[in-house]
C-alpha positions in Angstrom: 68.0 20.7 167.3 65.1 22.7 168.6 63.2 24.8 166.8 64.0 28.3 165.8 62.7 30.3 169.0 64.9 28.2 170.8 67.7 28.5 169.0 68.2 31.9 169.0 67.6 32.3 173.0 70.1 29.4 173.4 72.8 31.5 170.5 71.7 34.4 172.2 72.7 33.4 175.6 75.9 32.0 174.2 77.1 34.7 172.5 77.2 36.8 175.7 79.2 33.8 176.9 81.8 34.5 173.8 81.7 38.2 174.1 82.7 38.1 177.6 86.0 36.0 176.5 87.0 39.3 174.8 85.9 41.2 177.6 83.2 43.0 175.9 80.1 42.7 177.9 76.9 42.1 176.3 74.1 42.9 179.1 70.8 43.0 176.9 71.0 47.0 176.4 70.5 48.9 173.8 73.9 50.3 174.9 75.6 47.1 174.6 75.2 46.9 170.9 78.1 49.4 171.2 80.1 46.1 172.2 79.1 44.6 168.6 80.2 47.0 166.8 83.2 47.5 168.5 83.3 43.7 168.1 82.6 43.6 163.9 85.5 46.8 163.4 87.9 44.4 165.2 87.4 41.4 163.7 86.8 42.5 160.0 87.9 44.8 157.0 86.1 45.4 153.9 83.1 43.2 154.6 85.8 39.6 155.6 87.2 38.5 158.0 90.2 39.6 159.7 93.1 36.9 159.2 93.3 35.0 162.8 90.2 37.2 164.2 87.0 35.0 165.9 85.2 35.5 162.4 87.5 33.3 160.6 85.7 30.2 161.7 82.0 29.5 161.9 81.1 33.1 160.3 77.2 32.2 159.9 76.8 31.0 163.2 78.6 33.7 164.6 76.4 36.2 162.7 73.2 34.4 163.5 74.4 34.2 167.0 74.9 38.0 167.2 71.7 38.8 165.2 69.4 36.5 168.2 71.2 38.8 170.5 70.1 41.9 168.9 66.7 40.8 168.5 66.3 39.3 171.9 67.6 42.6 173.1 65.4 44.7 171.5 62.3 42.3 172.4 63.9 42.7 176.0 63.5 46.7 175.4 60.7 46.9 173.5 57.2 46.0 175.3 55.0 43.7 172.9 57.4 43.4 170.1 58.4 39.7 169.3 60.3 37.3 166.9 58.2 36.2 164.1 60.0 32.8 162.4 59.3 30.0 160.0 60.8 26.6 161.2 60.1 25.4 157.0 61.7 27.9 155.8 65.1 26.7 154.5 67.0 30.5 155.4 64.9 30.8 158.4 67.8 31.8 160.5 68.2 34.7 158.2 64.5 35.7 157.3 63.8 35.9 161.1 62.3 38.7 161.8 60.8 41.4 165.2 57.3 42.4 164.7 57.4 45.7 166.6 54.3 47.0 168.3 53.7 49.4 165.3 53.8 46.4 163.1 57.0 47.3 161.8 59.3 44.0 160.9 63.0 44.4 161.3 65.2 41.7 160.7 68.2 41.8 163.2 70.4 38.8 161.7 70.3 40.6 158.1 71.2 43.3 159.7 74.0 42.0 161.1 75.4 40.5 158.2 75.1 43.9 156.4 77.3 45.6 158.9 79.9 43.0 158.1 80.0 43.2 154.8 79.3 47.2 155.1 81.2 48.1 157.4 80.5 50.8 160.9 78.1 53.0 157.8 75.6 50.3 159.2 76.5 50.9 163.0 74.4 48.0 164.8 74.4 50.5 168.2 72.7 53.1 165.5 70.5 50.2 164.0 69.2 49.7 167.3 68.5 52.9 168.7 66.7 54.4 166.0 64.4 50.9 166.1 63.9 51.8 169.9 63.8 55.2 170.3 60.1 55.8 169.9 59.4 53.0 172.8 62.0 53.6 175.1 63.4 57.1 176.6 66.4 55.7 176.6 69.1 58.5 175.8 71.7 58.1 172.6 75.2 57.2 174.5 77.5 60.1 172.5 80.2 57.7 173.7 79.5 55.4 170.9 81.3 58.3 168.3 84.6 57.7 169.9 84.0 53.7 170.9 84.2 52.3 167.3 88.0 51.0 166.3 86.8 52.1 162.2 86.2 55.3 161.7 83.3 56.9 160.0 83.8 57.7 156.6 83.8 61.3 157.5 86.2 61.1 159.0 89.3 61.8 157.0 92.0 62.3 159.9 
């Protein structure tokens, strides 16, 4: 086990790998975190996991594994921002955090485990825009409204 840099470009680069199985692609855009949520609304209700859905099994490495992705995607995005971890911690993997350019820490695997238990009111795709917007001119994909298999809660129809 390496330390915990390397682990989350190595669970990054594997979770595009187990996306892709589901044919959802996972392309380090902001866009793609579309894909995640897309991926969360089918594979859990009411903050568990779906009975034979890919969250059944290995749910905290999944999550982590997602979480790197977000992170390494926004660091991808984002000029100068960049993971900040503790390889003595005992929750590293979830106190792992992105120190923005603005000094701003956000904390993408917590994140991630709050839109599972939350549900799509903690939109990752929403998550990471907002964190982005201010550095990138990257424009917010309306397509994302109609994308999500849960709807918003809204949404009564």
């Amino acid at each position: 086990m390496g330390t915990l840099k390397e682990d989350i470009v190595s669970q990054s680069k594997w979770i595009v790998k187990a996306f892709a199985a589901d044919n959802l692609k996972l392309d380090y855009s902001i866009n793609s975190f579309i894909a995640i949520d897309q991926f969360i609304g089918k594979h859990s209700i009411n903050g568990r996991a779906r009975l034979g859905g890919r969250l059944r099994s290995n749910l905290g490495s999944v999550l982590f594994s997602i979480g790197s992705y977000i992170g390494e995607t926004i660091i991808k995005n984002v000029p100068g921002a960049s993971w900040i971890t503790d390889d003595k911690a005992p929750d590293g993997e979830i106190t792992v955090s992105v120190l923005m350019p603005d000094g701003t820490l956000i904390f993408p695997v917590q994140r991630i485990i709050k839109r599972f238990k939350n549900g799509i009111e903690d939109s990752i795709y929403v998550y990471g825009y907002s964190v982005t917007s201010g550095y990138t001119n990257i424009p917010f994909n309306d397509n994302y409204w109609i994308s999500t298999e849960e709807k918003p809660w809204w949404k009564f129809w």
